[in-house]
VEXLO-698826 format. One record per residue (C-alpha): x negated, y, z negated; residue in one letter. Coordinates in nm, 3 decimals, padded with zeros to 5 digits. Layout:
N
{px X py Y pz Z rest A}
...
This chain:
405
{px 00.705 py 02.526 pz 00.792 rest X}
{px 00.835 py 02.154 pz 00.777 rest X}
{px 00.586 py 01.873 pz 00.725 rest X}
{px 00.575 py 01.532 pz 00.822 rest X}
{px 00.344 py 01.271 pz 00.743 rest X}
{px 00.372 py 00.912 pz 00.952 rest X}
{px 00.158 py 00.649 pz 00.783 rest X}
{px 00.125 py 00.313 pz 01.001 rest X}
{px -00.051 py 00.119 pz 00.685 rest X}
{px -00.319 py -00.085 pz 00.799 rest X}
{px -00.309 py 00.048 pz 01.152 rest X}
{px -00.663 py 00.111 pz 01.199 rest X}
{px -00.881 py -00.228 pz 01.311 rest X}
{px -01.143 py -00.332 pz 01.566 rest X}
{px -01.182 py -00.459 pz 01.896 rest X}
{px -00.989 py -00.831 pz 01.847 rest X}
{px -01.047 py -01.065 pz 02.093 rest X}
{px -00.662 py -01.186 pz 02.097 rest X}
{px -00.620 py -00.830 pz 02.286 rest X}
{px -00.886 py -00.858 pz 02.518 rest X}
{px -01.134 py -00.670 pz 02.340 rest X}
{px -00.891 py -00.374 pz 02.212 rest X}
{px -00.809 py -00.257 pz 01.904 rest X}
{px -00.406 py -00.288 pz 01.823 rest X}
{px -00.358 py 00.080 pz 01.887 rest X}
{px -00.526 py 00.063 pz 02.235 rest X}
{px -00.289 py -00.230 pz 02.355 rest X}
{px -00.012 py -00.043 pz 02.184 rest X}
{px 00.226 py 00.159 pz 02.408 rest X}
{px 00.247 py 00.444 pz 02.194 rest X}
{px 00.384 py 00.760 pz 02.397 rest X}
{px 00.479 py 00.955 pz 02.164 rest X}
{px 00.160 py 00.930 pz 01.925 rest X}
{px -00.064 py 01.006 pz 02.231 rest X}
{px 00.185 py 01.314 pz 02.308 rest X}
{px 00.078 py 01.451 pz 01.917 rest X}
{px -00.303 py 01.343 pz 02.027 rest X}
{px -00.284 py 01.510 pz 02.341 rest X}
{px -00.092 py 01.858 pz 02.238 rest X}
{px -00.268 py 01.843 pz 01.907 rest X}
{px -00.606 py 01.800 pz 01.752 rest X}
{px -00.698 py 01.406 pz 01.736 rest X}
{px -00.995 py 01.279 pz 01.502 rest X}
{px -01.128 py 01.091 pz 01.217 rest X}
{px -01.070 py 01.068 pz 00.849 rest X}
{px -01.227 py 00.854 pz 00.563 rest X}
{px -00.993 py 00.814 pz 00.301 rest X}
{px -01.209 py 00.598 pz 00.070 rest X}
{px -01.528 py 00.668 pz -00.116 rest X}
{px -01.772 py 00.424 pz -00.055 rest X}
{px -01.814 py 00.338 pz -00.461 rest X}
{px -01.384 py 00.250 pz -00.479 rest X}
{px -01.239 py -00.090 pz -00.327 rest X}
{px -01.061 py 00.034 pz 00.033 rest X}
{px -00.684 py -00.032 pz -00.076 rest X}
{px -00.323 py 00.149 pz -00.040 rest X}
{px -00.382 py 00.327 pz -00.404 rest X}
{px -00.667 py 00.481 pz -00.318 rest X}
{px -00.658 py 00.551 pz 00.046 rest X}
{px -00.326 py 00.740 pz 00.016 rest X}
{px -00.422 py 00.932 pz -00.306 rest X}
{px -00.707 py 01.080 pz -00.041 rest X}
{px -00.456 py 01.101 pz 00.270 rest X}
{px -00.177 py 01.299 pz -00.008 rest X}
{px -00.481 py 01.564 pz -00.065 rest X}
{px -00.627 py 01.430 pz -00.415 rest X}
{px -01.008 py 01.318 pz -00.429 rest X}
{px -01.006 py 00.974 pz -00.601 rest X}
{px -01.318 py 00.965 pz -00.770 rest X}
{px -01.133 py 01.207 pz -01.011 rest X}
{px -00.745 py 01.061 pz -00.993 rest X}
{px -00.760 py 00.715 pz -00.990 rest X}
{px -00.754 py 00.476 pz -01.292 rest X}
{px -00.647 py 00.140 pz -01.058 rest X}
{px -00.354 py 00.019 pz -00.871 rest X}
{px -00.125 py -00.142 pz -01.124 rest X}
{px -00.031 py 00.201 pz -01.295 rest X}
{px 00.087 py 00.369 pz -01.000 rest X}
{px 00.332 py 00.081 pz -00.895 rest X}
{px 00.409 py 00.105 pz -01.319 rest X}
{px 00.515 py 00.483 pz -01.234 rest X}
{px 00.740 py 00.367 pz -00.934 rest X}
{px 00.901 py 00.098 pz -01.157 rest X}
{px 00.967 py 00.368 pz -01.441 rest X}
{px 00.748 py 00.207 pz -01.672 rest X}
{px 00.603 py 00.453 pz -01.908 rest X}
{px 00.237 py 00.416 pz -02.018 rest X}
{px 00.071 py 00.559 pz -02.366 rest X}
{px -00.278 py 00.634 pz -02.424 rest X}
{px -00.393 py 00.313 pz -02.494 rest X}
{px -00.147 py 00.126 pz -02.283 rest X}
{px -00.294 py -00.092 pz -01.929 rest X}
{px -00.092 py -00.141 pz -01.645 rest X}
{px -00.198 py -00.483 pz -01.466 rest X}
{px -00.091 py -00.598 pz -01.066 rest X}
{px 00.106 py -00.954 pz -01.122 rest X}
{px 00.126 py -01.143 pz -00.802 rest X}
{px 00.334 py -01.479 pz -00.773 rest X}
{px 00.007 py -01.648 pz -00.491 rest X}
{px -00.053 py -01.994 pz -00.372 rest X}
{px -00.361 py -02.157 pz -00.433 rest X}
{px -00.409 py -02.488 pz -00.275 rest X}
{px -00.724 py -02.683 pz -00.278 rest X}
{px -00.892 py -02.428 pz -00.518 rest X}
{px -00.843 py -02.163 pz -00.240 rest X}
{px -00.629 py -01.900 pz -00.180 rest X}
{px -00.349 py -01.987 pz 00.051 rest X}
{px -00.113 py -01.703 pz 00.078 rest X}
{px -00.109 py -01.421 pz -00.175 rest X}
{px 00.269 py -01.330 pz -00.156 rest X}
{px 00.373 py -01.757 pz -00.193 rest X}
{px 00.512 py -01.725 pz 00.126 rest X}
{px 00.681 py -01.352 pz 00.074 rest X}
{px 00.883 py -01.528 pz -00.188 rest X}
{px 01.185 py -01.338 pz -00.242 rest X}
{px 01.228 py -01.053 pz -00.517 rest X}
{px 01.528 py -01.267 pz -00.672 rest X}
{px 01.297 py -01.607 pz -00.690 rest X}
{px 01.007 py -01.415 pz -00.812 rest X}
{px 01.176 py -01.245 pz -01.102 rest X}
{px 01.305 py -01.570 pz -01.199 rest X}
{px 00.934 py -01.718 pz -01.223 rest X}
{px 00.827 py -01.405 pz -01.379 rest X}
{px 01.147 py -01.458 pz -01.659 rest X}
{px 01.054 py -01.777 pz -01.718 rest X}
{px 00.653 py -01.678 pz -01.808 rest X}
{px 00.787 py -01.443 pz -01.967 rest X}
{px 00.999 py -01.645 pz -02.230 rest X}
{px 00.691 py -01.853 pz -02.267 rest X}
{px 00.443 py -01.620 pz -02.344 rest X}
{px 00.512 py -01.685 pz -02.718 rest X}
{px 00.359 py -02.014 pz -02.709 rest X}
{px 00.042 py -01.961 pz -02.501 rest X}
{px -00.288 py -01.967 pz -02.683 rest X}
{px -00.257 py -01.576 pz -02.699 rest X}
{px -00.235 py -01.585 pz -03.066 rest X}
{px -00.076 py -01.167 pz -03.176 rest X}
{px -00.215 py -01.043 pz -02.838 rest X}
{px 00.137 py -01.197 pz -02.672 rest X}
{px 00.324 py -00.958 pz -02.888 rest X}
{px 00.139 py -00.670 pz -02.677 rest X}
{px 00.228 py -00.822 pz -02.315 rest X}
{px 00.528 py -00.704 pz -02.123 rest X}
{px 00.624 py -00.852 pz -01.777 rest X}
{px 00.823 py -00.638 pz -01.480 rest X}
{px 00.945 py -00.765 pz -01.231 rest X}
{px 00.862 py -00.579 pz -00.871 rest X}
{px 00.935 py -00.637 pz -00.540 rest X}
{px 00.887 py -00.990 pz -00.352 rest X}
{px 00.539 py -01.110 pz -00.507 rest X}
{px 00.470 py -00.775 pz -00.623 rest X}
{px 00.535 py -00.758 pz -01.052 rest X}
{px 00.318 py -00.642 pz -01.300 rest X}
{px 00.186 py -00.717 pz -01.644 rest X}
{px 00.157 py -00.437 pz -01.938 rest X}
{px -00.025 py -00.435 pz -02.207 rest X}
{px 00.046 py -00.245 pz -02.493 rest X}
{px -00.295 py -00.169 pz -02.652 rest X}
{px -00.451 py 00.016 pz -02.994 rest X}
{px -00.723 py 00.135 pz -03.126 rest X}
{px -00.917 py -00.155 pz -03.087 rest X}
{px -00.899 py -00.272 pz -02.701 rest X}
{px -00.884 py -00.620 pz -02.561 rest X}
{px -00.925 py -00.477 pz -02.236 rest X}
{px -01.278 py -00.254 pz -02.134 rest X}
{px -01.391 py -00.060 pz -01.844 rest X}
{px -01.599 py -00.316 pz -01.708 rest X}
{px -01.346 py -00.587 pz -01.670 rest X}
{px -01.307 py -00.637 pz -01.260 rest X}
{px -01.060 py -00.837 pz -01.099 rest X}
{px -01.022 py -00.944 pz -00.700 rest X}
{px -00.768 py -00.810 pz -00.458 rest X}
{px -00.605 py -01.154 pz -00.376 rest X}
{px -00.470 py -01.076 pz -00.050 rest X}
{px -00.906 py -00.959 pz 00.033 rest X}
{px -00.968 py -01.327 pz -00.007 rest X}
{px -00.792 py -01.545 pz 00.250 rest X}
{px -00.857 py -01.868 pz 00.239 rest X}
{px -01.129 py -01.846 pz 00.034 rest X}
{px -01.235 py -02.007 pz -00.318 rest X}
{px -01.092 py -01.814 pz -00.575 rest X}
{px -01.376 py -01.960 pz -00.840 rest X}
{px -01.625 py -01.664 pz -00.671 rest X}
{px -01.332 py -01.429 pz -00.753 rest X}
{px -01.212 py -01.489 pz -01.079 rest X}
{px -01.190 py -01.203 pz -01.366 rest X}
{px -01.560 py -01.064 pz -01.555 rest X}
{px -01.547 py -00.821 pz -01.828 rest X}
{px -01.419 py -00.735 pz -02.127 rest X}
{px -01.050 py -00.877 pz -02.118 rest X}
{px -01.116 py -01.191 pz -01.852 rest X}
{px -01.019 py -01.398 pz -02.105 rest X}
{px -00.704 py -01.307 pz -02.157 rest X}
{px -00.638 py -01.255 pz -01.793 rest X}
{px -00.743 py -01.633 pz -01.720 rest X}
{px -00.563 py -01.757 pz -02.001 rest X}
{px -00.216 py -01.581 pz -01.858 rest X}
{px -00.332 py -01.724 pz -01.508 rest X}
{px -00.380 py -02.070 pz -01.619 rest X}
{px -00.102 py -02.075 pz -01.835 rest X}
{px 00.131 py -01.988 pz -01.540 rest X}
{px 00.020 py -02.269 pz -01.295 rest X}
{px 00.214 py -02.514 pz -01.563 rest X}
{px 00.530 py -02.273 pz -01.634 rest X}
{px 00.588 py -02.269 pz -01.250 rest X}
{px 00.460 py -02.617 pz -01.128 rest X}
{px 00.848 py -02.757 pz -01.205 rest X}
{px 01.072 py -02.477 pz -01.202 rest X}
{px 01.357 py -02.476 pz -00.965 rest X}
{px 01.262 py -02.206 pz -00.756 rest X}
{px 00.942 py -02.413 pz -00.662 rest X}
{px 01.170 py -02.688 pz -00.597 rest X}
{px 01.317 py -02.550 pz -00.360 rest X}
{px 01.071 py -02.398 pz -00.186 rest X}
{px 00.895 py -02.715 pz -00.119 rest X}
{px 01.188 py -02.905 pz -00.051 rest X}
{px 01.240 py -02.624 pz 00.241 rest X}
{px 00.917 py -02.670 pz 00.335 rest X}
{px 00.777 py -02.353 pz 00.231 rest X}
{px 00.468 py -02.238 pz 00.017 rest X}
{px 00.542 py -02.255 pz -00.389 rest X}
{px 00.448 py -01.968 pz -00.588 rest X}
{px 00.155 py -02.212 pz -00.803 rest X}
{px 00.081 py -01.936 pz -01.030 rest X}
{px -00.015 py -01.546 pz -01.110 rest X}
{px -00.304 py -01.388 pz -01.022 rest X}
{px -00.385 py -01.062 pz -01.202 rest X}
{px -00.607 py -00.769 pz -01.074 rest X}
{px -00.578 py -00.374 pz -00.992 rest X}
{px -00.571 py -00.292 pz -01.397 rest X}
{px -00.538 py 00.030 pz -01.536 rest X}
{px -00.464 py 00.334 pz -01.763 rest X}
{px -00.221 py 00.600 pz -01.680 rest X}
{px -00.359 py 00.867 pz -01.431 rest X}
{px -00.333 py 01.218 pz -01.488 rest X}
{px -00.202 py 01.388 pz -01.152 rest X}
{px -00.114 py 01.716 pz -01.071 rest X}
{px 00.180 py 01.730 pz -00.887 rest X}
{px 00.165 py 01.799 pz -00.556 rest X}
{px 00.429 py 02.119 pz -00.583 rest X}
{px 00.184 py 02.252 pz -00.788 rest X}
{px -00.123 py 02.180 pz -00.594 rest X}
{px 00.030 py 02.294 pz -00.265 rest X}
{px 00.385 py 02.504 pz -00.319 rest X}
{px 00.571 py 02.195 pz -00.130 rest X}
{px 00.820 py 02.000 pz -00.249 rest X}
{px 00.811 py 01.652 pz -00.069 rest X}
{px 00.972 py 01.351 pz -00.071 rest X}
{px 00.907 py 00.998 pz 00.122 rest X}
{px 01.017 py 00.663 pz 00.205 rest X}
{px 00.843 py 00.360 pz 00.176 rest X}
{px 00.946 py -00.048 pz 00.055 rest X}
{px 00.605 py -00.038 pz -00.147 rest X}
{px 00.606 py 00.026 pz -00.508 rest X}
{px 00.231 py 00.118 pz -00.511 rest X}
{px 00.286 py 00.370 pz -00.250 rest X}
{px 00.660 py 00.505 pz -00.433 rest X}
{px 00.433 py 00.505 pz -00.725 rest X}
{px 00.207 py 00.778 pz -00.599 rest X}
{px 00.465 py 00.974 pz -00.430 rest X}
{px 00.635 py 00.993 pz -00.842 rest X}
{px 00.321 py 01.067 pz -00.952 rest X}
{px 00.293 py 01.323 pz -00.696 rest X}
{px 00.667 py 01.488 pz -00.803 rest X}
{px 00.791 py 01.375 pz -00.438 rest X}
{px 01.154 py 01.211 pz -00.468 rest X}
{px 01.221 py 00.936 pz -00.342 rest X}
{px 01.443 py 00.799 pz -00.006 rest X}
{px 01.621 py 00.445 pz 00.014 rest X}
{px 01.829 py 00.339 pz 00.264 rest X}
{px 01.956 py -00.028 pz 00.358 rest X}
{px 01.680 py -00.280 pz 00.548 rest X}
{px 01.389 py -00.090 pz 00.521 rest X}
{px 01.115 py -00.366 pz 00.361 rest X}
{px 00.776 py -00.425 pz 00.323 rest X}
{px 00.744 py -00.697 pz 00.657 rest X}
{px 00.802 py -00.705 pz 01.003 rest X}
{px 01.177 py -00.720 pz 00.952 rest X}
{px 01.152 py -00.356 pz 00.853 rest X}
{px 01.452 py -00.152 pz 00.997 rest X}
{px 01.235 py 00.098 pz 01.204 rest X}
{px 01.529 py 00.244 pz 01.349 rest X}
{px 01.730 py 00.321 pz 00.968 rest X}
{px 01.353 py 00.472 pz 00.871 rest X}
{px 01.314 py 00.729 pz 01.102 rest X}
{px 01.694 py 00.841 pz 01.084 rest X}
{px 01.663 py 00.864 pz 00.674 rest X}
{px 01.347 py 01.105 pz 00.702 rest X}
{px 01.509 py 01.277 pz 01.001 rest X}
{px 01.855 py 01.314 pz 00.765 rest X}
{px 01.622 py 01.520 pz 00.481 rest X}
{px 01.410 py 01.747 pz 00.718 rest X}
{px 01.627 py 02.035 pz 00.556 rest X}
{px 01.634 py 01.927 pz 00.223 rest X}
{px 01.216 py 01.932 pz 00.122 rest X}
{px 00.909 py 02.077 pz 00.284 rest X}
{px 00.722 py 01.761 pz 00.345 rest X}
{px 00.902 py 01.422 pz 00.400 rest X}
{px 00.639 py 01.129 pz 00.432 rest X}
{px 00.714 py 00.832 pz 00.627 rest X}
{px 00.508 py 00.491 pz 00.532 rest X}
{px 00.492 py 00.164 pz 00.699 rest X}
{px 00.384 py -00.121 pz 00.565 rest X}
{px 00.416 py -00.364 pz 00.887 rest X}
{px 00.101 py -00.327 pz 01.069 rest X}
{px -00.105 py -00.423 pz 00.731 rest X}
{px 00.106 py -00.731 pz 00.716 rest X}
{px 00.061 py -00.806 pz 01.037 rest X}
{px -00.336 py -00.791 pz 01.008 rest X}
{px -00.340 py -00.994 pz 00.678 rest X}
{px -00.170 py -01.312 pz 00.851 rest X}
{px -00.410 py -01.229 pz 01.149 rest X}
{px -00.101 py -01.213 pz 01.392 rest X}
{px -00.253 py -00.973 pz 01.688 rest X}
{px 00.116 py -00.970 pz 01.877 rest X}
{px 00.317 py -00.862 pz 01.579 rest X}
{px 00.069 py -00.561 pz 01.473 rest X}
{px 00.077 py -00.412 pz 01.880 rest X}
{px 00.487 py -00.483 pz 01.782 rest X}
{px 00.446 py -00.296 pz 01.450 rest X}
{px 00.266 py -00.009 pz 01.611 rest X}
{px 00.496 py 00.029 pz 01.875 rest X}
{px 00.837 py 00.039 pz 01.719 rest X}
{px 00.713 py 00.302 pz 01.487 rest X}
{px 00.608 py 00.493 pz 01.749 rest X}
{px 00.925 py 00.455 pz 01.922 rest X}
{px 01.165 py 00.449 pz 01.593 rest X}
{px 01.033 py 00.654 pz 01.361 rest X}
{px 00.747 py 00.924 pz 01.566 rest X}
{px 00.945 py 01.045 pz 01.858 rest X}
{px 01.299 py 01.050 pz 01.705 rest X}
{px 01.080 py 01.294 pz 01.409 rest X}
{px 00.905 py 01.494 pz 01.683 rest X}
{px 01.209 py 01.549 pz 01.911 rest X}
{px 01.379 py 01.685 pz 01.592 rest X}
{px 01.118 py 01.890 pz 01.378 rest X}
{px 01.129 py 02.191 pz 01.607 rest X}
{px 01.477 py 02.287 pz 01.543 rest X}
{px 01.364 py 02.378 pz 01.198 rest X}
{px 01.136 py 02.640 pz 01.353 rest X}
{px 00.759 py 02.628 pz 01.264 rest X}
{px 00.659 py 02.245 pz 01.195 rest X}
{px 00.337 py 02.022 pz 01.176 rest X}
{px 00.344 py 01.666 pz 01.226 rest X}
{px 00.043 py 01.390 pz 01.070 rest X}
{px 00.011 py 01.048 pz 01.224 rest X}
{px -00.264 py 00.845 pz 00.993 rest X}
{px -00.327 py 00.514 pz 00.846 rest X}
{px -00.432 py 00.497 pz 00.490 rest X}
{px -00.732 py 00.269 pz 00.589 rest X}
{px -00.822 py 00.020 pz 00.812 rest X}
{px -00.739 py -00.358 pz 00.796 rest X}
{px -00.889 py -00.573 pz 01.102 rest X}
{px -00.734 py -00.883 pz 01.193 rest X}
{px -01.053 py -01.051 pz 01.223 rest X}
{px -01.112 py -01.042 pz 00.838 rest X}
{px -00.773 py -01.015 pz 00.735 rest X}
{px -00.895 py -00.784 pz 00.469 rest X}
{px -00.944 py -00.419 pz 00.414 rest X}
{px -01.248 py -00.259 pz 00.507 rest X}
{px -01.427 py 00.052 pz 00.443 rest X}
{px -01.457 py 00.292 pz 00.741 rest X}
{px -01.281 py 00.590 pz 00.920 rest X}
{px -00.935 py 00.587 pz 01.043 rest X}
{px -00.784 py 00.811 pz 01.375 rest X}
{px -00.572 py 01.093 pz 01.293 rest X}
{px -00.360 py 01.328 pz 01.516 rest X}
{px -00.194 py 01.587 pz 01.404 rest X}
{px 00.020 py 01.853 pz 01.620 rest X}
{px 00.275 py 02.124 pz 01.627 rest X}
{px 00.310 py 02.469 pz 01.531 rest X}
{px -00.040 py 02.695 pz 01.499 rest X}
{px -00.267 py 02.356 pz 01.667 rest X}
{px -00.428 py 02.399 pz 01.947 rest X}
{px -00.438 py 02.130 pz 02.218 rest X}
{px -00.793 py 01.917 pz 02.202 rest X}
{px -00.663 py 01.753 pz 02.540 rest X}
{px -00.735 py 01.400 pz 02.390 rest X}
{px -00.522 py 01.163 pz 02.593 rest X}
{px -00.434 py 00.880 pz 02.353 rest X}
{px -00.457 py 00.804 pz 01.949 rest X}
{px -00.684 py 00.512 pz 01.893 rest X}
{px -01.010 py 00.457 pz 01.724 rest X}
{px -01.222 py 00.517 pz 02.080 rest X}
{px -01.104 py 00.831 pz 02.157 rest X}
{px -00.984 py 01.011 pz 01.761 rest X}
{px -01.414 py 00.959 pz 01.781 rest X}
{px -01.499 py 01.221 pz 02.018 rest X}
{px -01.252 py 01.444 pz 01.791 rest X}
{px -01.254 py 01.667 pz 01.458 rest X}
{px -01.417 py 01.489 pz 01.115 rest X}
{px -01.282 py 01.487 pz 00.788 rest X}
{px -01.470 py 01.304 pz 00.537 rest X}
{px -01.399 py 01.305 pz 00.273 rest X}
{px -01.049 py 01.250 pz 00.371 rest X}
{px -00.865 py 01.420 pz 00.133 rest X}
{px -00.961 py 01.778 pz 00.268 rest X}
{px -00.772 py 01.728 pz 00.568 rest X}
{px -00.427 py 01.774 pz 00.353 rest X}
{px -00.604 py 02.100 pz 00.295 rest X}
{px -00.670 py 02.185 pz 00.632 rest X}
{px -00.302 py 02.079 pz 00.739 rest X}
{px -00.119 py 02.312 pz 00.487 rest X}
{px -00.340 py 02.627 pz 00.471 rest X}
{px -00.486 py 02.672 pz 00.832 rest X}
């Protein structure tokens, strides 16, 4: 049996008055996901427990076939697994975003999807300056990597005696458009130290050249770090283990690569593939089409449609939906059956309504079809009608169902 998992991040949303009252998948032309709703089984799955924040990290350890509530330490140490950083016992991993913050408020929480090249060159320069922030020995213990676009991260290499505690909380930036970021700042044991990094920062970057530039091109500076999504290492069992599958997957997202290394899955890169709207749909679906043979399960994940939903742009989510349902779904279900018995999951990781901008907690449509499912006769995959379908909640059973039934 060959296995394919389609994740359209974000996809899930609610009636938005921009579409006349639909959701994005309902104004969508999607052919080829209604053909796996209609020949397959079409329903709902929550993917996040009601007591974790509704995010990538956890919504795809549920989707992969792990329960959360006993996996998940936080967000920054999975993207530390896809960036090969190695974390000890009493090591945190913490999420460093390059935002702007104008006014008090935050702007944009990827500085105007700054480039990976500027942002590592803001993250080397607070980097080089750590040794004279009022961090006394703690700087010693601070490492900086740089990720992808605003994406880096922040370790810190703890003791016996932590800075950091269980009850330190931090904010999502990009769950707090436009908003004032003095409701949202850092509580707990270790807020100090994140605020003094965070302030520091705002003076490192005010002048440097990247900034410069940006302004001078008229777009948004990167005015400082934010950090949030902290973390200890997670202890996963990988999914070959778990399930007898060996998988692999493509994605531009180091939280999401991060899971699929945690998970054993290896992973695919090819040329223009990216974390935006400019993502190479086309190159996508041809790379996990090229490895069909090579691994049991080959998971496809597309960060577009959340993009689209944080910068509230209606037009470019329907876009989104559609070219993965041209580029990436039909090419894969045209060429699974040649490998004889095959399954086939369409499924956001969790939902992400325009109107907000945010996440949000709540159920997301699945369809699933192929060998051994029997037709439900459901017409088309959006929230209305995956409703009148099968249940899975908590989410991370229907991984179950899909590989043993």
């Amino acid at each position: 049996m060959k296995y394919v998992i389609v994740i359209p991040d974000g996809a899930a949303d609610d009636p938005c008055p921009a579409l006349g009252g639909l959701t994005p998948l309902q104004a969508a032309r999607l052919p080829n996901m209604d053909r796996i709703a209609r020949t397959g089984i079409c329903g709902l799955t929550n993917n996040v427990p009601p007591t974790l924040t509704p995010a990538s990290d956890v919504a795809t350890l549920s989707l992969f076939g792990y329960d959360p509530l006993e996996v998940y330490t936080g967000r920054a140490p999975l993207e530390a697994a896809a960036l090969g950083v190695t974390l000890g016992p009493n090591d945190w991993a913490i999420r460093c975003n390059t935002v702007h913050i104008a006014d008090g408020c935050m702007r944009d929480f990827t500085a105007g999807h700054i480039t990976s090249e500027e942002a590592r060159q803001l993250i080397d320069a607070l980097r080089d300056s750590l040794p004279r922030a009022p961090l006394g020995n703690l700087a010693k213990r601070l490492e900086l990597v740089s990720g992808v676009s605003y994406r880096n991260l922040l370790v810190y290499r703890g003791d016996e005696k932590p800075v950091l505690g269980e009850d330190l909380k931090s904010q999502p930036p990009h769950d707090i458009p436009d908003q004032p970021i003095a409701k949202y700042l850092p509580s707990g044991a270790g807020a100090n130290l994140f605020q003094i990094i965070m302030d520091w920062s705002r003076g490192i970057f005010a002048d440097h050249s990247v900034n410069q530039a940006r302004r001078a091109a008229g777009k948004p500076d990167a005015t400082q770090v934010w950090l949030w999504g902290q973390g200890r290492a997670p202890k996963i069992t990988k999914f070959v283990e778990r399930y007898g599958k060996r998988g692999a997957i493509t994605s531009s997202v180091d939280l999401v690569r991060g899971v699929g290394a945690l998970l054993g899955w290896d992973r695919l890169e090819a040329p223009g593939i990216t974390d935006y709207l400019d993502n190479d749909y086309t190159a996508q679906g041809q790379l996990a089409i090229a490895h069909l043979d090579k691994y049991d399960l080959v998971c496809v994940h597309v960060e577009a449609p959340d993009e689209a939903s944080h910068e509230g742009l209606a037009d470019e989510k329907v876009k989104a939906l559609e070219r993965i349902d041209a580029d990436i779904v039909g090419p894969l279900v045209d060429a699974l059956p040649q490998y004889g018995d095959w399954r086939i999951l369409v499924s956001p990781d969790h939902r992400t309504p325009l109107t907000t901008r945010a996440h949000s907690y709540g159920a997301v449509p699945f369809a699933v079809a192929g060998t051994g499912i029997a037709a439900s006769g459901i017409p088309h995959y959006d929230e209305v009608h995956a409703a009148k379908g099968r249940a899975f909640d908590p989410g991370w059973e229907l991984m179950d169902w899909l590989l043993t039934n």
